[in-house]
Jmol script that loads the backbone (N, CA, C; Angstrom):
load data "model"
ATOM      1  N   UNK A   1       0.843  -1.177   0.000  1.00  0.00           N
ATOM      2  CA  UNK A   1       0.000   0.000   0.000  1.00  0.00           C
ATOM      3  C   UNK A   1       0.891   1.244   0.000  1.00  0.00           C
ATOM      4  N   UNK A   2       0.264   2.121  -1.116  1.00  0.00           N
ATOM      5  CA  UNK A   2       1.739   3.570  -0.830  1.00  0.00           C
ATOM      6  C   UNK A   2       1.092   4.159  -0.231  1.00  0.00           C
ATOM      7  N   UNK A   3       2.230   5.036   0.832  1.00  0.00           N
ATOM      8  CA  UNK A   3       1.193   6.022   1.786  1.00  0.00           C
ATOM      9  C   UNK A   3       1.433   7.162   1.271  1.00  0.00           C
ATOM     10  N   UNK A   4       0.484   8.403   1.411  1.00  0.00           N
ATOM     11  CA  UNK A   4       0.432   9.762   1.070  1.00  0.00           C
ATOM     12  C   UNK A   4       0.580  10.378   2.150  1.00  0.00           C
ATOM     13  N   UNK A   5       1.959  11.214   1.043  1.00  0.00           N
ATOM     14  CA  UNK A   5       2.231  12.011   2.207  1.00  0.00           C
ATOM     15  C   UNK A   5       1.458  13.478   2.488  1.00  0.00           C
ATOM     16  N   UNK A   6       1.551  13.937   3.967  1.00  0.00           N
ATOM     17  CA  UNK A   6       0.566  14.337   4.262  1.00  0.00           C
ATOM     18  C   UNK A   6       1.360  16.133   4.215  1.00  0.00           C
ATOM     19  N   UNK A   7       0.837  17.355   3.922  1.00  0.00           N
ATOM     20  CA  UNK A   7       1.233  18.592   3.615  1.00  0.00           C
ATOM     21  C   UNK A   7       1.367  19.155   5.721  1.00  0.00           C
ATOM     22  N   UNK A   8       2.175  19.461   6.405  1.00  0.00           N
ATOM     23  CA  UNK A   8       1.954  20.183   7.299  1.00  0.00           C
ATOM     24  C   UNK A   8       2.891  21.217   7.595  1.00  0.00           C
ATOM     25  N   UNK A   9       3.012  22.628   6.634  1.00  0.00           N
ATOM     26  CA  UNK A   9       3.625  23.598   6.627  1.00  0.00           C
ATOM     27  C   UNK A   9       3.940  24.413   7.936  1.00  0.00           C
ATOM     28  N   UNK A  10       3.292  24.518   9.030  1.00  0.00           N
ATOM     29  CA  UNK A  10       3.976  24.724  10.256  1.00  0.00           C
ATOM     30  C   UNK A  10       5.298  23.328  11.157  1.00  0.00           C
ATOM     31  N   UNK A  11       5.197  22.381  10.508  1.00  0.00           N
ATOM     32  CA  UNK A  11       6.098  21.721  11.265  1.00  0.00           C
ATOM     33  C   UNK A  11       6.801  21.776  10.282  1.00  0.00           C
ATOM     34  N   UNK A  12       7.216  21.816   8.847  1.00  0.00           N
ATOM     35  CA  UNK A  12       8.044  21.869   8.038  1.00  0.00           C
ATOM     36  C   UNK A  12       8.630  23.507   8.126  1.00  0.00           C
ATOM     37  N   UNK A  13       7.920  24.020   8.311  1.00  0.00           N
ATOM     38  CA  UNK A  13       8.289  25.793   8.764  1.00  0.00           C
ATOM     39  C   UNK A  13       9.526  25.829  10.130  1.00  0.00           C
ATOM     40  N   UNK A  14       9.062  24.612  11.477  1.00  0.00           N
ATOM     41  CA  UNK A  14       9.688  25.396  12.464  1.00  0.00           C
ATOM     42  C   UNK A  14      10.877  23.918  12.123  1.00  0.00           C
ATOM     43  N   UNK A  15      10.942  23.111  11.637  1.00  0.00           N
ATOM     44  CA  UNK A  15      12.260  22.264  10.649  1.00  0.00           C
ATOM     45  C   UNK A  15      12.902  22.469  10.176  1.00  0.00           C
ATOM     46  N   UNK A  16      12.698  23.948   9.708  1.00  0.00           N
ATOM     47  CA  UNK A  16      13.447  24.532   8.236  1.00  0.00           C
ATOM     48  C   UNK A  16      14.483  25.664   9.270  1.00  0.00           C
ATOM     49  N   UNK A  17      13.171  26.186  10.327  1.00  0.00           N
ATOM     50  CA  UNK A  17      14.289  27.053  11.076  1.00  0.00           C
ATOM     51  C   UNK A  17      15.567  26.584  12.354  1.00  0.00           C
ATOM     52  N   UNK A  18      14.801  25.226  12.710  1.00  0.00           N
ATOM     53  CA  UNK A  18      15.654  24.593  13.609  1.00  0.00           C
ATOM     54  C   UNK A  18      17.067  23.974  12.735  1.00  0.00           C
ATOM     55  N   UNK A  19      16.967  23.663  11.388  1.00  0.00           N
ATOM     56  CA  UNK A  19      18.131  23.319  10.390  1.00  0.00           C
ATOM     57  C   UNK A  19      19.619  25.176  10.077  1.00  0.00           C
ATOM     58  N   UNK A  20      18.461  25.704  10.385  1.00  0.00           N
ATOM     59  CA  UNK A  20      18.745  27.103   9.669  1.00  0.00           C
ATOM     60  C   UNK A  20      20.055  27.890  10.754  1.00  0.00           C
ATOM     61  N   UNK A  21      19.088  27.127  12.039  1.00  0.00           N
ATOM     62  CA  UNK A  21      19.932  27.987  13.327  1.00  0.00           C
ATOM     63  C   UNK A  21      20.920  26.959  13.468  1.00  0.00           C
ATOM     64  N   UNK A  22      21.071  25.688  13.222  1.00  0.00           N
ATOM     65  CA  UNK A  22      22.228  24.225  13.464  1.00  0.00           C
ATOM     66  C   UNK A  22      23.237  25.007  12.571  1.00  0.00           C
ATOM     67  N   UNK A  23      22.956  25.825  10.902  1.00  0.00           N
ATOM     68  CA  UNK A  23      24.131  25.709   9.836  1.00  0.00           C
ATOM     69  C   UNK A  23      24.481  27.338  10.750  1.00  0.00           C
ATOM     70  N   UNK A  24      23.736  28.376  11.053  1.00  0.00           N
ATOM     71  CA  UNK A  24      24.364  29.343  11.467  1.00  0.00           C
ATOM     72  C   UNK A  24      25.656  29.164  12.431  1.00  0.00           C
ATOM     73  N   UNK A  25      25.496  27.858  13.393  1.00  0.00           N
ATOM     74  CA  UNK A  25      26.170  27.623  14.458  1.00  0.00           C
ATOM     75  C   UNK A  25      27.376  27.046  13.712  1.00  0.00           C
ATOM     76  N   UNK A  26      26.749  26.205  12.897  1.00  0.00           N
ATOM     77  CA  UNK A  26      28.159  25.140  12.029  1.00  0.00           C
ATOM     78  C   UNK A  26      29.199  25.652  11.149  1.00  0.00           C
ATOM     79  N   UNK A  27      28.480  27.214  10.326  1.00  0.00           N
ATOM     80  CA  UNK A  27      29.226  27.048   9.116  1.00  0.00           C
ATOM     81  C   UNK A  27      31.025  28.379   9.975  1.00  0.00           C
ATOM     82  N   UNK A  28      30.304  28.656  11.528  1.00  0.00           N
ATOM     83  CA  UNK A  28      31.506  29.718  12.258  1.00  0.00           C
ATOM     84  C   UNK A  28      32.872  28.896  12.170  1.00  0.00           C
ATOM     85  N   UNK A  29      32.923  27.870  12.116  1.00  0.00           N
ATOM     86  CA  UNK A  29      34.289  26.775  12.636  1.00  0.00           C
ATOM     87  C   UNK A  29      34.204  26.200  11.532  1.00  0.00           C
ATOM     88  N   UNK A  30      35.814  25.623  11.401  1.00  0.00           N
ATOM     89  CA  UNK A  30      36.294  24.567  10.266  1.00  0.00           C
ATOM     90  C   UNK A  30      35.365  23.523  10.745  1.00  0.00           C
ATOM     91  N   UNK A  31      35.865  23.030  11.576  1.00  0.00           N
ATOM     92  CA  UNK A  31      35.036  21.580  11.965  1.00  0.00           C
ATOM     93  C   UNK A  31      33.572  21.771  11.793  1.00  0.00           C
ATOM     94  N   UNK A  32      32.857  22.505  12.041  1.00  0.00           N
ATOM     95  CA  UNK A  32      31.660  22.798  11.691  1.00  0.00           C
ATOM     96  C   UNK A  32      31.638  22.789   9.819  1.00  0.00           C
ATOM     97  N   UNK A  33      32.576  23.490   9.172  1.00  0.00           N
ATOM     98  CA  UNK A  33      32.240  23.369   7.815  1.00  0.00           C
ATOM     99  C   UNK A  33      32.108  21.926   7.473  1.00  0.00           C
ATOM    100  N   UNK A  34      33.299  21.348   7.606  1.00  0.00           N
ATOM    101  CA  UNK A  34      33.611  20.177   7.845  1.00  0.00           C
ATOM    102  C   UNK A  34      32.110  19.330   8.255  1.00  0.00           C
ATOM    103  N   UNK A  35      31.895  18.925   8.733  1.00  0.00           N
ATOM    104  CA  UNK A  35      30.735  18.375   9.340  1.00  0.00           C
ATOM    105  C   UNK A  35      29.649  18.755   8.225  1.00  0.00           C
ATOM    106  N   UNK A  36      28.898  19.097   7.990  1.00  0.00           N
ATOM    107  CA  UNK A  36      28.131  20.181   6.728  1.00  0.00           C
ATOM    108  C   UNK A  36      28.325  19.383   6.004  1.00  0.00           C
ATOM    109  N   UNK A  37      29.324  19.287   5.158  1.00  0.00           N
ATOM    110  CA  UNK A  37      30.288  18.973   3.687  1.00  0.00           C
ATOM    111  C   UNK A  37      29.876  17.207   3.802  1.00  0.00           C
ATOM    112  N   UNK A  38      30.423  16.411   5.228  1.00  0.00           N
ATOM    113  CA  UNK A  38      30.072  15.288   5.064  1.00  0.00           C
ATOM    114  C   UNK A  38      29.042  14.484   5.416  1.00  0.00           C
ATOM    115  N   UNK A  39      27.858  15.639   5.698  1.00  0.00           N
ATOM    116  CA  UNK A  39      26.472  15.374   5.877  1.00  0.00           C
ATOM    117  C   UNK A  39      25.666  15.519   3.836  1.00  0.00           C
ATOM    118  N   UNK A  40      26.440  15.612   3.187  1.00  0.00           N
ATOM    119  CA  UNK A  40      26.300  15.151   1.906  1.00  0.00           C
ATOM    120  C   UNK A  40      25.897  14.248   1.713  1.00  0.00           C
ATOM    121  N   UNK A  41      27.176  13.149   2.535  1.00  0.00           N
ATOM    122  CA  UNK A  41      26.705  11.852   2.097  1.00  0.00           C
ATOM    123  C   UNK A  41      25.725  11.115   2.956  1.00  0.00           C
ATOM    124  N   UNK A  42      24.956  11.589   3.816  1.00  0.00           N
ATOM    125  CA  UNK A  42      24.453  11.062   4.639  1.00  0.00           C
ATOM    126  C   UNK A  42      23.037   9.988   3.538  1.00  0.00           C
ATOM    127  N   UNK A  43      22.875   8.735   3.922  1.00  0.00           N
ATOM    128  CA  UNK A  43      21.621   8.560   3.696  1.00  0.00           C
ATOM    129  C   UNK A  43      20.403   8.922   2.963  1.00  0.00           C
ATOM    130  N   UNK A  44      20.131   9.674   4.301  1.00  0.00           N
ATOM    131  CA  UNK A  44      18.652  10.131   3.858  1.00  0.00           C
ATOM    132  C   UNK A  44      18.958  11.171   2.834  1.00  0.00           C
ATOM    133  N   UNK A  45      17.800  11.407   2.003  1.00  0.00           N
ATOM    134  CA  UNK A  45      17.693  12.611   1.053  1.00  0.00           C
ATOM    135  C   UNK A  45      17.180  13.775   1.673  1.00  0.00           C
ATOM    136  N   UNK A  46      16.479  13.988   2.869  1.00  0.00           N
ATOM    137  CA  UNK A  46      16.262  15.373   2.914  1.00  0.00           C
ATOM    138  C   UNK A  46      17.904  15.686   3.696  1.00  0.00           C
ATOM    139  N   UNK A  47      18.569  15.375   4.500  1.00  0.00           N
ATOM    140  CA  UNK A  47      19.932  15.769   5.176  1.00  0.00           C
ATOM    141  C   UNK A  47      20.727  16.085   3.910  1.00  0.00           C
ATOM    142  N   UNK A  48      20.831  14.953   2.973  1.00  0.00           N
ATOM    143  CA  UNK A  48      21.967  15.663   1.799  1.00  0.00           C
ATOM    144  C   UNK A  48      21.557  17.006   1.181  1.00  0.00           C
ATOM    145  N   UNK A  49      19.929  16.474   0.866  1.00  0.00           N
ATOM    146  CA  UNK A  49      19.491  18.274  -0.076  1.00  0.00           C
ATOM    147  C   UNK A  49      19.872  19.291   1.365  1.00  0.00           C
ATOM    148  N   UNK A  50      19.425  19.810   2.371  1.00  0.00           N
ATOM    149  CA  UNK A  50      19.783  20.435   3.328  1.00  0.00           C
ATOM    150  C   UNK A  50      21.457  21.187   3.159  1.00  0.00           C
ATOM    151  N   UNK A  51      21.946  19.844   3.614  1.00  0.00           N
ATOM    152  CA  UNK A  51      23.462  20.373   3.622  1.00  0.00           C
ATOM    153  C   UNK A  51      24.093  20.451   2.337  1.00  0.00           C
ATOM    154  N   UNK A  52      23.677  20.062   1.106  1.00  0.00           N
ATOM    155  CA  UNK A  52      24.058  20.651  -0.293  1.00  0.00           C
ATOM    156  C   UNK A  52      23.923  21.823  -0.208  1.00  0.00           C
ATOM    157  N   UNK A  53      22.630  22.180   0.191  1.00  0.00           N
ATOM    158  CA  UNK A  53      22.082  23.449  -0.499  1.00  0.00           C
ATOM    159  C   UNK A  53      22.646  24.789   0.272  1.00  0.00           C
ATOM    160  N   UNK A  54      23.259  24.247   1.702  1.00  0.00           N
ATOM    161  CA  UNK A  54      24.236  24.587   2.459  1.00  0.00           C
ATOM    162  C   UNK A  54      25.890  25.124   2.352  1.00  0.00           C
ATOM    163  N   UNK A  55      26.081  24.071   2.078  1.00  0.00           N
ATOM    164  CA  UNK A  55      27.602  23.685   1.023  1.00  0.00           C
ATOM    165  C   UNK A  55      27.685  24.212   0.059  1.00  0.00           C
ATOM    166  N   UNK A  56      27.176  24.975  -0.436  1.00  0.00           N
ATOM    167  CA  UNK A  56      26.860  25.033  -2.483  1.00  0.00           C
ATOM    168  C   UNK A  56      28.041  26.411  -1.897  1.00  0.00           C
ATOM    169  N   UNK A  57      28.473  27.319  -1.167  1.00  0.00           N
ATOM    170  CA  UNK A  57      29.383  28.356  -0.562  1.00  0.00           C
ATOM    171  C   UNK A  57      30.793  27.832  -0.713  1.00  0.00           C
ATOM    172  N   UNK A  58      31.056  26.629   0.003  1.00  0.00           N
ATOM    173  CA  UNK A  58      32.266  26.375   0.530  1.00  0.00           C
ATOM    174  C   UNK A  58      32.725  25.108  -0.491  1.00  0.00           C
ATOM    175  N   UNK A  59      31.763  24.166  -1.326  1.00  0.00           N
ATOM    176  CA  UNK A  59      32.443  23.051  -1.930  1.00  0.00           C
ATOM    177  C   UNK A  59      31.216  23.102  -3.292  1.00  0.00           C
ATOM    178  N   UNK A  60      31.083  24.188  -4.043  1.00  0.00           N
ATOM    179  CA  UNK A  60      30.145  24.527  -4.793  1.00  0.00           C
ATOM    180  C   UNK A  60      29.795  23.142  -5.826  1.00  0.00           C
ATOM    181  N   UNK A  61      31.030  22.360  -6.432  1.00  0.00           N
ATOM    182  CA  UNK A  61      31.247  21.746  -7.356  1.00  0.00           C
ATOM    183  C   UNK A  61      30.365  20.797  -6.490  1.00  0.00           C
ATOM    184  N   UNK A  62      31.008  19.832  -5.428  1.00  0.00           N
ATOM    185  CA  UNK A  62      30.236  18.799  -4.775  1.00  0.00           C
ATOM    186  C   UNK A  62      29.036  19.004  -4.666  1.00  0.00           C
ATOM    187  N   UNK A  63      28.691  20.070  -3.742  1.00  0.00           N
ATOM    188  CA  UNK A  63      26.939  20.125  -3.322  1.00  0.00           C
ATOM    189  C   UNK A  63      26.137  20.374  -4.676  1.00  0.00           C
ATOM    190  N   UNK A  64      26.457  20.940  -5.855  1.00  0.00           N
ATOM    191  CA  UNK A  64      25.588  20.880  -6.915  1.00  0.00           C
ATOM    192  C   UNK A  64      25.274  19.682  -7.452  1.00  0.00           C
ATOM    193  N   UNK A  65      26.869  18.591  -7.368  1.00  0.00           N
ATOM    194  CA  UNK A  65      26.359  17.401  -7.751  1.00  0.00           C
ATOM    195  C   UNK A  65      25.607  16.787  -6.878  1.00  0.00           C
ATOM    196  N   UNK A  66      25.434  16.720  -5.511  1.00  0.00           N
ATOM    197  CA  UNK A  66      24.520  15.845  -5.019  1.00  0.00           C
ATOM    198  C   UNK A  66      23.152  16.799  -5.382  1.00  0.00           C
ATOM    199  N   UNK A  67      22.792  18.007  -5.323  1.00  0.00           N
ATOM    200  CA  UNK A  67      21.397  18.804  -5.442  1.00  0.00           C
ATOM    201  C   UNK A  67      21.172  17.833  -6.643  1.00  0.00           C
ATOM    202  N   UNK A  68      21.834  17.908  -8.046  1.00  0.00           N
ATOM    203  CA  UNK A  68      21.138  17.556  -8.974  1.00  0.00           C
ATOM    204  C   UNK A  68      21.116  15.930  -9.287  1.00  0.00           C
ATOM    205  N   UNK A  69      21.803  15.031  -7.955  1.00  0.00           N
ATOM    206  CA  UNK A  69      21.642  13.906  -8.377  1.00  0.00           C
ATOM    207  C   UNK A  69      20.084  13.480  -7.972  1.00  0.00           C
ATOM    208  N   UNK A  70      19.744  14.591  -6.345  1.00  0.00           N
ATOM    209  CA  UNK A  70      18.269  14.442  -5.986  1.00  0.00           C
ATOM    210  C   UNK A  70      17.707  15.204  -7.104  1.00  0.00           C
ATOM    211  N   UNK A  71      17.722  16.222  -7.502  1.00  0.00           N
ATOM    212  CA  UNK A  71      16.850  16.556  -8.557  1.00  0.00           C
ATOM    213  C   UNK A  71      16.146  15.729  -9.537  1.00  0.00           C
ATOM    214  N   UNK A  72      16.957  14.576 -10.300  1.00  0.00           N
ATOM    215  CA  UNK A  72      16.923  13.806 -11.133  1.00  0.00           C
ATOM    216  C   UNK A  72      16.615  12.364 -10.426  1.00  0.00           C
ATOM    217  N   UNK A  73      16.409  12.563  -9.110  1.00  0.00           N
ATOM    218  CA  UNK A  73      16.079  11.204  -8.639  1.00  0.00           C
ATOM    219  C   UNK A  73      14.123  11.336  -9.202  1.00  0.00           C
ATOM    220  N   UNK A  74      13.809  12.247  -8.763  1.00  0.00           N
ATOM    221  CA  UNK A  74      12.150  12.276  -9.100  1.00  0.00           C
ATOM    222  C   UNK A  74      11.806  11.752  -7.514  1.00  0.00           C
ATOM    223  N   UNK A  75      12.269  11.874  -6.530  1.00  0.00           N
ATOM    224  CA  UNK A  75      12.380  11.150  -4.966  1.00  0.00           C
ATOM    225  C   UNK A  75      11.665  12.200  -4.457  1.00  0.00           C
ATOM    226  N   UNK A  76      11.567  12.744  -3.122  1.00  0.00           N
ATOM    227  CA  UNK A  76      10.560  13.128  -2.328  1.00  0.00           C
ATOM    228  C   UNK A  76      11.395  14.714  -2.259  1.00  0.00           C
ATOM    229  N   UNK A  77      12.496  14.865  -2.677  1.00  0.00           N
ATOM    230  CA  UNK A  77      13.679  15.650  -2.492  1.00  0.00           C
ATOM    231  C   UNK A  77      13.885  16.988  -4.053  1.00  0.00           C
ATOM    232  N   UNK A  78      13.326  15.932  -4.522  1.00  0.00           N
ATOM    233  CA  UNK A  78      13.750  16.282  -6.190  1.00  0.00           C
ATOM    234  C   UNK A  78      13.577  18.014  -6.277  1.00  0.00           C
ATOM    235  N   UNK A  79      12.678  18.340  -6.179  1.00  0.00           N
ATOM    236  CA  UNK A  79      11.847  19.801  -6.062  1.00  0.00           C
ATOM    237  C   UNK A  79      12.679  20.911  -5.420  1.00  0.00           C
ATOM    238  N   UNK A  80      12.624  20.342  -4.040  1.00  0.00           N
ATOM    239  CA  UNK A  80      13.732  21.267  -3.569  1.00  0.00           C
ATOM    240  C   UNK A  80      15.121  21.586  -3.950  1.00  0.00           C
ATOM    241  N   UNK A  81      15.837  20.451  -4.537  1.00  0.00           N
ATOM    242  CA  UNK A  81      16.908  20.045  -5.108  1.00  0.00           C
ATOM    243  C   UNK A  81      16.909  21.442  -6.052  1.00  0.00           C
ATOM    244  N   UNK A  82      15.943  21.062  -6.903  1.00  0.00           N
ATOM    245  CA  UNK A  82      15.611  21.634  -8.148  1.00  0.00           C
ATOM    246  C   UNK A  82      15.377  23.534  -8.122  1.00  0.00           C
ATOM    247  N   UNK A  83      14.565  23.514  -7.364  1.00  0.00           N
ATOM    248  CA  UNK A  83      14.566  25.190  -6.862  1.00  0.00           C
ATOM    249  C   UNK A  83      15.630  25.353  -6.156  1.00  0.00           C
ATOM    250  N   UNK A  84      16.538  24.735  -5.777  1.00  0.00           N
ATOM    251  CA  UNK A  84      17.828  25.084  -5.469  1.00  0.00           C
ATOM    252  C   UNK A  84      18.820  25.472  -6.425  1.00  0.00           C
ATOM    253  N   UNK A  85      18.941  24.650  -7.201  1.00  0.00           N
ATOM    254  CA  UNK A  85      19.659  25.133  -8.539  1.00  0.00           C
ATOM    255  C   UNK A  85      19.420  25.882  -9.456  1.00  0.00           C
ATOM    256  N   UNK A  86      17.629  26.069  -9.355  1.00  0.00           N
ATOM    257  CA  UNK A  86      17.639  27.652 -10.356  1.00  0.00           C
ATOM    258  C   UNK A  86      18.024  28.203  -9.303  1.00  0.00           C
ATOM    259  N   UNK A  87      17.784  28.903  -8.087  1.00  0.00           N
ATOM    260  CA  UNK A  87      17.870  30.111  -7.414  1.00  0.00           C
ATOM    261  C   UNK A  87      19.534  29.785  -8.027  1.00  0.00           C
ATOM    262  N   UNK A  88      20.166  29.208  -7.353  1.00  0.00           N
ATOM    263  CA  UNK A  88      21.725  29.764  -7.235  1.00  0.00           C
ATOM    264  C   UNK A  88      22.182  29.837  -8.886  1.00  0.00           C
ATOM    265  N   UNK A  89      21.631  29.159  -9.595  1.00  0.00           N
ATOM    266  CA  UNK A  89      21.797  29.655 -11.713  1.00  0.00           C
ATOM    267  C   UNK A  89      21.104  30.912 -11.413  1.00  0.00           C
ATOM    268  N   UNK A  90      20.302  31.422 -10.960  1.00  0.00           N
ATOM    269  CA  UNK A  90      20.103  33.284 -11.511  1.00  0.00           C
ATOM    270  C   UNK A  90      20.403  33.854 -10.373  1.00  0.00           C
ATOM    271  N   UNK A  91      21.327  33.283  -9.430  1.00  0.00           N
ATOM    272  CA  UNK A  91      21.884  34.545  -8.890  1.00  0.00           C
ATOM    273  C   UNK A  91      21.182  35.114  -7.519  1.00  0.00           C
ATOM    274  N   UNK A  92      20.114  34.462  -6.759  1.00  0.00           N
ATOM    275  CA  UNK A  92      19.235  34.343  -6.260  1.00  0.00           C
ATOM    276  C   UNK A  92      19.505  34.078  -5.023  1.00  0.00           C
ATOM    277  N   UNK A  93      20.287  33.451  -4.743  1.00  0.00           N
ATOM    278  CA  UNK A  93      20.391  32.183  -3.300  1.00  0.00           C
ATOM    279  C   UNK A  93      21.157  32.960  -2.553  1.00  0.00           C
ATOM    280  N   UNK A  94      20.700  32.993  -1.111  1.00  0.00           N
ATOM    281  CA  UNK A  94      21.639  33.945  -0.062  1.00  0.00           C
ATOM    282  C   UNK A  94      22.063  32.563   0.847  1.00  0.00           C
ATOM    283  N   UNK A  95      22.786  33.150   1.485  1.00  0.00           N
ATOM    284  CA  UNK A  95      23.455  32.021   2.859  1.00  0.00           C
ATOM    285  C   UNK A  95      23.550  33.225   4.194  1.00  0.00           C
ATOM    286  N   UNK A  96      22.728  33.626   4.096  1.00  0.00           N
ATOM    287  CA  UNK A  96      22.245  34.349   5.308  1.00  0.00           C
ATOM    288  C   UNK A  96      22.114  33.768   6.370  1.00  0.00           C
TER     289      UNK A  96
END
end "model"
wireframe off; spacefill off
backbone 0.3
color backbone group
C-alpha cells in the first residue's frame, strides 16, 4: 500500500528554522564546515538536499552534484533540489 504524504507547513516551517539555526552555528568553525560537507553523504535525502544546499558556498562543485543527483532522482527531495539550482543559476540564493 503507498502512503500519502501528508502537507503540514507549520512543522516543516519550524524544521526549516531549527536546520537554519544548526548551519548558522556550524558554518563559524572549520570543523563545523567540515561536518556540513560530510552530511552530503548522509543517507537520507532530505539531510543531503539540506546540507548541499548549504555547502553550495564552501564546496560549490560537490553540493551541486549531489542537489542535482536528488533533482533527477524524481524522490521526495527532487523539487527542492531543483529550486535550489535555479535560485543559485540566476543569482538568487543567499546564505544568510
Amino acid at each position: 500500500m503507498a502512503t500519502k504524504e501528508v502537507s503540514r507547513p507549520q512543522e516543516a516551517n519550524k524544521g526549516a528554522a531549527e536546520v537554519h539555526a544548526s548551519y548558522s552555528v556550524l558554518r563559524e568553525s572549520e570543523e563545523g564546515r567540515q561536518s556540513m560537507i560530510a552530511l552530503m553523504q548522509d543517507p537520507e535525502a532530505s539531510v543531503r538536499c539540506w546540507a548541499a544546499a548549504h555547502c553550495l558556498q564552501w564546496r560549490p562543485e560537490a553540493a551541486r552534484r549531489v542537489l542535482e543527483a536528488l533533482r533527477d532522482s524524481h524522490g521526495p527531495f527532487s523539487f527542492d533540489a531543483e529550486m535550489t539550482l535555479d535560485e543559485l543559476d540566476k543569482g538568487r540564493l543567499s546564505f544568510g
